[in-house]
C-alpha positions, 0 to 999 in steps of 0.5 A: 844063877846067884852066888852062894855065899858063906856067913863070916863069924867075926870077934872084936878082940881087946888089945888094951883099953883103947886098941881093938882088933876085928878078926874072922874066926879062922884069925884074918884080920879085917881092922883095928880100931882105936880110941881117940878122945871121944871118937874111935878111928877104925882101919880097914886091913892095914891102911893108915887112913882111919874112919872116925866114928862116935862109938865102938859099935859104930867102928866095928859096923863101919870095919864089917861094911868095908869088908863086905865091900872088898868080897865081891 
């Protein structure tokens, strides 16, 4: 039998004009991403090791994919 998964809504909430944090809606953190130049670095959770993306989409889908990661 598969398992039963539940849809997880998630908000970019806006630090500052360079800081940004993905959160679920009950308020767990799942990242921070933040501008560099050009790039945007995403965190996972809270590591110090940062992806770098070339826009602020692309930080939050590569934050949502980890998360997914970490579920199973």
């Amino acid at each position: 039998m598969a398992k039963q998964t539940q849809p997880v809504e998630v908000k970019l909430v806006d630090q500052d004009e360079t800081h940004w944090q993905l959160e679920t809606t009950q308020g767990r953190l799942i990242g921070r991403i933040v501008k560099d130049g050009k790039r945007y670095l995403s965190y996972f959770g809270l590591e110090t090791q940062a992806g770098r993306q070339h826009s602020l989409e692309e930080a939050t889908q590569d934050l949502l994919l980890q998360y997914n990661l970490h579920q199973h």
